[in-house]
ZAKE-776859 format. One record per residue (C-alpha): residue number from 1; x, y, z. Coordinates in nm, 4 decimals. Example, Ala and Ser with C-alpha at 12.3 -4.5 7.8 and 13.67 -1.06 7.14 Angstrom:
% residues 2
R/1/1.2300/-0.4500/0.7800 $
R/2/1.3670/-0.1060/0.7140 $
//
This chain:
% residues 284
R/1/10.2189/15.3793/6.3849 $
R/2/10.1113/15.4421/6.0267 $
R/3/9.7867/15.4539/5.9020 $
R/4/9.6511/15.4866/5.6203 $
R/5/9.2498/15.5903/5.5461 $
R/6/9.0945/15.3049/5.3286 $
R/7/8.8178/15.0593/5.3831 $
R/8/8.7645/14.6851/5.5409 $
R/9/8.6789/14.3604/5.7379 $
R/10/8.6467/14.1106/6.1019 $
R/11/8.5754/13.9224/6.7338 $
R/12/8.7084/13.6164/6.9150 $
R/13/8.9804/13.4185/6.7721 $
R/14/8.7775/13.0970/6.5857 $
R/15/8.5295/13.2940/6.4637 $
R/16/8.7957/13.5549/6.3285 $
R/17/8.9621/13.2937/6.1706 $
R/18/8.6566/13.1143/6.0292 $
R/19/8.6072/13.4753/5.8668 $
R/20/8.9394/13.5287/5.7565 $
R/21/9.0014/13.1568/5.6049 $
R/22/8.6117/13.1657/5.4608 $
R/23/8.3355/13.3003/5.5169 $
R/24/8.1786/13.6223/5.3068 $
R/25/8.6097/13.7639/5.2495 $
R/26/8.6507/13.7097/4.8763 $
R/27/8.9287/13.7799/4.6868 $
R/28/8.8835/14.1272/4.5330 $
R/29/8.9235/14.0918/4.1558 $
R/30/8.7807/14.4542/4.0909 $
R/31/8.9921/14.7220/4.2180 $
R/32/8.8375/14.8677/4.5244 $
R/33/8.7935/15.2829/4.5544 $
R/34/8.7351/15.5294/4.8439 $
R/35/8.5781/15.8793/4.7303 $
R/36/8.4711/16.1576/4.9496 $
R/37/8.1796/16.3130/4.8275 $
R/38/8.1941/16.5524/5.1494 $
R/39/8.3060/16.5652/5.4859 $
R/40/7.9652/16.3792/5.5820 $
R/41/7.9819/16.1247/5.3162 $
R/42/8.2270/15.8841/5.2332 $
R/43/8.1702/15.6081/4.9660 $
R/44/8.3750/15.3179/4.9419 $
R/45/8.3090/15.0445/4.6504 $
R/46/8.4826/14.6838/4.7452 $
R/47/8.5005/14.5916/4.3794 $
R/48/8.2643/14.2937/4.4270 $
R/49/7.9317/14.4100/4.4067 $
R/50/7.8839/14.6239/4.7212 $
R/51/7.8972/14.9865/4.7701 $
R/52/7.9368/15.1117/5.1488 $
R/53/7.8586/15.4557/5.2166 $
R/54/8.0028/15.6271/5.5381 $
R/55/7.7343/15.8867/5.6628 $
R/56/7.8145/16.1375/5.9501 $
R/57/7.5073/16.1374/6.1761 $
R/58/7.7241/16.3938/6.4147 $
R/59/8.0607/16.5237/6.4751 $
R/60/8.1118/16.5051/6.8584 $
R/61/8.4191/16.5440/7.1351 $
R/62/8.4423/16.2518/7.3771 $
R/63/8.5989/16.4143/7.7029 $
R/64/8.9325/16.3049/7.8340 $
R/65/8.6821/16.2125/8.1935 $
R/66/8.5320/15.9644/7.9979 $
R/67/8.8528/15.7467/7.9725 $
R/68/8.9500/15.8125/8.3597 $
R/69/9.0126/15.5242/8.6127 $
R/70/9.0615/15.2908/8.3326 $
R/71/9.4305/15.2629/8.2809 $
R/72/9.6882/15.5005/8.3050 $
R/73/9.5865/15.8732/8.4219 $
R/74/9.9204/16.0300/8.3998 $
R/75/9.9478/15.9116/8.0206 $
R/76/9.5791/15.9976/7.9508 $
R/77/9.6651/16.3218/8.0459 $
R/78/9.9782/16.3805/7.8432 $
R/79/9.7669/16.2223/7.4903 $
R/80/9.5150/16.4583/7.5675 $
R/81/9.6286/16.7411/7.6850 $
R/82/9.3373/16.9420/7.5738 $
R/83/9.1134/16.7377/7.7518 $
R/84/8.9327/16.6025/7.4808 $
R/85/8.9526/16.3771/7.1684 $
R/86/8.7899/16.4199/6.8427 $
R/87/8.5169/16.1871/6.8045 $
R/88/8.1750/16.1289/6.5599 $
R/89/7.8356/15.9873/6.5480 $
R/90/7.8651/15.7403/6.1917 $
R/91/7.5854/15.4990/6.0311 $
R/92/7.6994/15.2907/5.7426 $
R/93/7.4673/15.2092/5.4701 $
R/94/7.5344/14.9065/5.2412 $
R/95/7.4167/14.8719/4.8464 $
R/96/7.4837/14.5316/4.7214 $
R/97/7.4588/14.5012/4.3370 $
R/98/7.2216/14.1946/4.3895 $
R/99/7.0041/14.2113/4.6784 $
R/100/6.9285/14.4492/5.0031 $
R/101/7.0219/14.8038/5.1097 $
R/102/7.0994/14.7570/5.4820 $
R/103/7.1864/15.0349/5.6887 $
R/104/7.4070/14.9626/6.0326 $
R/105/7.2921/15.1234/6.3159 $
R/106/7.0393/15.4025/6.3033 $
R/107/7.2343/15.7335/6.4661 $
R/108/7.1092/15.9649/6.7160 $
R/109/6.8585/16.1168/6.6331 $
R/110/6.7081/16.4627/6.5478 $
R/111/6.6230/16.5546/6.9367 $
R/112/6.9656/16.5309/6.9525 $
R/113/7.1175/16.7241/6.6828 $
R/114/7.1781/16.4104/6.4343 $
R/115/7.1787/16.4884/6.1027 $
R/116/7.1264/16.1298/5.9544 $
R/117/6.8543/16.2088/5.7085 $
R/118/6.9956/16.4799/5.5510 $
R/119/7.2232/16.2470/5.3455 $
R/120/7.0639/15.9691/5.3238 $
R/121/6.8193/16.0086/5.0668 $
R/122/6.4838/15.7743/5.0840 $
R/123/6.4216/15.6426/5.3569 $
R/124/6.1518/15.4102/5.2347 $
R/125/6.4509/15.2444/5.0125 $
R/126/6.6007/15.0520/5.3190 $
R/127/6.5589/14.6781/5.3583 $
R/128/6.7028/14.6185/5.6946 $
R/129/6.8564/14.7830/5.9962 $
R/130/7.1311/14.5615/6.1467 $
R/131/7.2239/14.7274/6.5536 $
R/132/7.5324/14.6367/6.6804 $
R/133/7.3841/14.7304/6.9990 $
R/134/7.1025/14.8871/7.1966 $
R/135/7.2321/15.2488/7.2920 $
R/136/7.0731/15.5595/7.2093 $
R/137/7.3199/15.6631/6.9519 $
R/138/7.2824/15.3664/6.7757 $
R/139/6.8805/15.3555/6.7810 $
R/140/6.7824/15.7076/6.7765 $
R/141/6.6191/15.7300/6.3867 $
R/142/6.3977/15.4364/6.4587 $
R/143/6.1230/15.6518/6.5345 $
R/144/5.9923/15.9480/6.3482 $
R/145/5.6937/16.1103/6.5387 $
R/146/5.6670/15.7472/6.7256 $
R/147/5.6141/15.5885/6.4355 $
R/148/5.8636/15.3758/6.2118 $
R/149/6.0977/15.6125/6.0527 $
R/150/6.2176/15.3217/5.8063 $
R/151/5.8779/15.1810/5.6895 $
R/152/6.0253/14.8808/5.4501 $
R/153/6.2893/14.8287/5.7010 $
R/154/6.3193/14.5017/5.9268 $
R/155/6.5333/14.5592/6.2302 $
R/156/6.8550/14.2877/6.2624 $
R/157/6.9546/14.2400/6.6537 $
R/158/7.1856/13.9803/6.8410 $
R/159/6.9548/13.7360/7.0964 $
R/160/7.2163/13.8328/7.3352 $
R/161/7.1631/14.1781/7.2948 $
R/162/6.7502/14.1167/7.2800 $
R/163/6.8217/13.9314/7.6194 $
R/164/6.9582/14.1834/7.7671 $
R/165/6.6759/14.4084/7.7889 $
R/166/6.5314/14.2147/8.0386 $
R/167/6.7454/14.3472/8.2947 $
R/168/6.6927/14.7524/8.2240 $
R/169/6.5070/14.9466/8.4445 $
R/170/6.1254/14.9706/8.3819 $
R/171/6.1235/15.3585/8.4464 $
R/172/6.4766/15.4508/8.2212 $
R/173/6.4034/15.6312/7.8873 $
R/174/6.5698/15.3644/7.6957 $
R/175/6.3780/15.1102/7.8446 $
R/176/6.0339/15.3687/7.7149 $
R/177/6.2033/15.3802/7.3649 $
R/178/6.2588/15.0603/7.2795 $
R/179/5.9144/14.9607/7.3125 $
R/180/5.8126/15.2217/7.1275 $
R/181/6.0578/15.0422/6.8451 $
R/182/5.9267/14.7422/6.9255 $
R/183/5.5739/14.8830/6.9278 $
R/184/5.6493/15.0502/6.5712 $
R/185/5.8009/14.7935/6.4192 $
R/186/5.5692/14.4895/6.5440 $
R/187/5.6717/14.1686/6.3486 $
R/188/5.9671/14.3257/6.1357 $
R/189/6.2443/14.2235/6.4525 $
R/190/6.5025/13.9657/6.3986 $
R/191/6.7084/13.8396/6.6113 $
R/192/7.0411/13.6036/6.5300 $
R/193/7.3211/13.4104/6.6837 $
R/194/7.6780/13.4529/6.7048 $
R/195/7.8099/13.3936/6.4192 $
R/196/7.5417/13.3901/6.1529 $
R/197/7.5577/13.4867/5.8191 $
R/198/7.2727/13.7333/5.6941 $
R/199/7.1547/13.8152/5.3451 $
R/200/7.2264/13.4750/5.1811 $
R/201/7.5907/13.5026/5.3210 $
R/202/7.6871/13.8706/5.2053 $
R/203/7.7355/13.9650/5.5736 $
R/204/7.8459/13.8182/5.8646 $
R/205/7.7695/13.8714/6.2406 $
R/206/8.0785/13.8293/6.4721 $
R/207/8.0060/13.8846/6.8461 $
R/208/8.2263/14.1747/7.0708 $
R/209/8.0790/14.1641/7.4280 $
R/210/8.2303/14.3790/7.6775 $
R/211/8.0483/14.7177/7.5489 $
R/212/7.7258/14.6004/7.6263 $
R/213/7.6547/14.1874/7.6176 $
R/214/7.5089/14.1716/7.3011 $
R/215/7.7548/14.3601/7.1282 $
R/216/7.7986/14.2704/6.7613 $
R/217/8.0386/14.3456/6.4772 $
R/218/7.8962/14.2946/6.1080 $
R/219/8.1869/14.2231/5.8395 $
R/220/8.1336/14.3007/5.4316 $
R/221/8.3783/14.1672/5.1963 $
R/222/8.6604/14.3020/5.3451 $
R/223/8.4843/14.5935/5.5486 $
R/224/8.4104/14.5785/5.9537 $
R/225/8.1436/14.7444/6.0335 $
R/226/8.3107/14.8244/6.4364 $
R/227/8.0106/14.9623/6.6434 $
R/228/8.1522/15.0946/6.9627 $
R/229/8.4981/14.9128/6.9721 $
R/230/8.6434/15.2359/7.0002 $
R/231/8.4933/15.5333/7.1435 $
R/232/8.8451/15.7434/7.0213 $
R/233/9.0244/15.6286/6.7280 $
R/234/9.3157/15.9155/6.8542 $
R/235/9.3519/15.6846/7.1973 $
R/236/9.2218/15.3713/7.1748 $
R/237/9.4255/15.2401/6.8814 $
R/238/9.7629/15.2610/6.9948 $
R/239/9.6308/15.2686/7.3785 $
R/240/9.3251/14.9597/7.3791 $
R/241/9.3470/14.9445/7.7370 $
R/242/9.1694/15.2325/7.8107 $
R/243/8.7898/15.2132/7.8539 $
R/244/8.5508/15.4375/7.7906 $
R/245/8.2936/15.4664/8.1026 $
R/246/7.9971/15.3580/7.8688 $
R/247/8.1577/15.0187/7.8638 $
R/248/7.9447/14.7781/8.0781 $
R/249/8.1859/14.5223/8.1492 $
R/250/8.5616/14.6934/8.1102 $
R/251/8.7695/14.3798/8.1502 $
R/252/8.5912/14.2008/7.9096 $
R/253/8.5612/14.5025/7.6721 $
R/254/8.9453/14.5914/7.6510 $
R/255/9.0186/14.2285/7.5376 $
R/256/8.7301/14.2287/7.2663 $
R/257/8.9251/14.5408/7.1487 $
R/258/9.2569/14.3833/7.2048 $
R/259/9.1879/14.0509/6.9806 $
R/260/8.9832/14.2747/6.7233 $
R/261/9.2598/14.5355/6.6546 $
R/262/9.5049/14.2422/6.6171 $
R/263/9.2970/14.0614/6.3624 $
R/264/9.2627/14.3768/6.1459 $
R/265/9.6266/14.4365/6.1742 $
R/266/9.7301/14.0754/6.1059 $
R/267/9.5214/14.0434/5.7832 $
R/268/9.5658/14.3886/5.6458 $
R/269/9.1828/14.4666/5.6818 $
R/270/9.0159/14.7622/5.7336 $
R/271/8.8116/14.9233/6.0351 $
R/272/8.4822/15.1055/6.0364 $
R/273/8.4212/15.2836/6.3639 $
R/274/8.0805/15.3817/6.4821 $
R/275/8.2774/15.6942/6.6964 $
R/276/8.5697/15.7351/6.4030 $
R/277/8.6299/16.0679/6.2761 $
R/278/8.7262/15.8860/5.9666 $
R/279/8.4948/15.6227/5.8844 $
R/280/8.7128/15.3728/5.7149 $
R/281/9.0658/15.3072/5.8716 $
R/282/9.3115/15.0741/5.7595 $
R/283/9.5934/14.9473/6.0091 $
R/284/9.9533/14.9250/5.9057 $
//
């Protein structure tokens, strides 16, 4: 299957095709641009008013065992026959022309070898945080010496997601650290519905349960910000049925993937994968 390394945009079939037919997609009458400034930076400018920047938080491997028991052994084997797949830690960060810098999802973190802030300049100059989910590579620069690492910042999360807490274990460290988030930034957390439309309609929230319950996609223009729709762009595109083992609910999360993929391909839009090697994928 071709592919060809671009930029895009939007997770269950009405509110895909509220997106598609409306919504924030606008007609692009500036030509859009991708530019790699480095192999940890990757700017892409939509050509109406919004500049998305790409930032490699980590370059990882996901392990072939991750995948295991989900579909097809035998052929996960043969795809990966080195036993692992090329995979990366990425956090987008959005400039609009007119009105916030938002950055989408927050990385890993420096305990564990994230290297977020290196390229992302101030981090006083963010407006808002949107989380497609609660993970620890999605959260992990929250906190900087327990204290808010974004200071200006207000955090963006589902109310499914939020919900959700509510069943984690007490005594888990994720549990610990998102109170301390909470803790740190008291009064600056907001959470939305499917659906919604943020920042006076430049972005909107489409919901992709399955990963976790709250699990939420944020679409640009034409981009899709993808979270953790795939965990290995090498497998998982040509191959959605298998799951990675951090999906909570598998059944559910292989048909979010299924219907998401198929939207992108159907209206020539392009991905952007929290777990992508390359950050901005169009499908052919």
């Amino acid at each position: 299957m071709k592919r060809t390394i671009l930029l895009w945009g939007a997770a269950f079939v009405m509110a895909l095709m509220a997106v598609a037919c409306g919504g924030t997609q606008q007609e692009n009458s500036v030509q859009d641009s991708l530019v790699n400034q480095s192999d940890d930076v990757t700017i892409y400018y939509d050509g109406n008013g919004c500049t998305l920047i790409a930032i490699r938080d980590k370059a990882t491997e996901q392990p072939a065992e991750l995948f295991k028991g989900s579909y097809n052994d035998s052929l996960l084997s043969a795809l990966l026959p080195s036993g692992g797949a090329r995979s990366a830690i990425n956090v987008f960060e959005a400039k609009f022309a007119e009105g916030p810098t938002v950055l989408f999802d927050a990385g890993i973190g420096a305990e564990a070898g994230g290297r977020l802030m290196e390229n992302l300049g101030a981090p006083e100059e963010i407006d808002a945080i949107c989380l497609t989910h609660l993970h620890p590579d999605h959260i992990g620069w929250l906190l900087a010496d327990g204290k808010a690492a974004f200071p200006s910042a207000t955090i963006y999360l589902s109310e499914t997601e939020n919900a959700s807490t509510s069943q984690w274990e007490a005594t888990s460290p994720l549990f610990a650290r998102w109170q301390q988030v909470k803790e740190a930034y008291a009064g600056k957390i907001v959470t939305f519905a499917d659906n919604a439309a943020l920042f006076d309609g430049r972005v909107q929230t489409l919901p992709a349960p399955g990963h976790t319950p709250g699990h939420t996609l944020f679409q640009i223009g034409n981009c899709l910000i993808a979270g953790d729709i795939l965990h290995s762009q090498d497998l998982q595109l040509d191959n959605p049925d298998f799951c990675a083992r951090y999906d909570q609910d598998p059944t559910t999360a292989v048909a979010t993937r299924k219907q998401i993929l198929e939207y992108v391909r159907n209206n020539h839009l392009q991905l952007c994968g929290a777990h992508c090697y390359v950050p901005f994928i169009k499908l052919n």
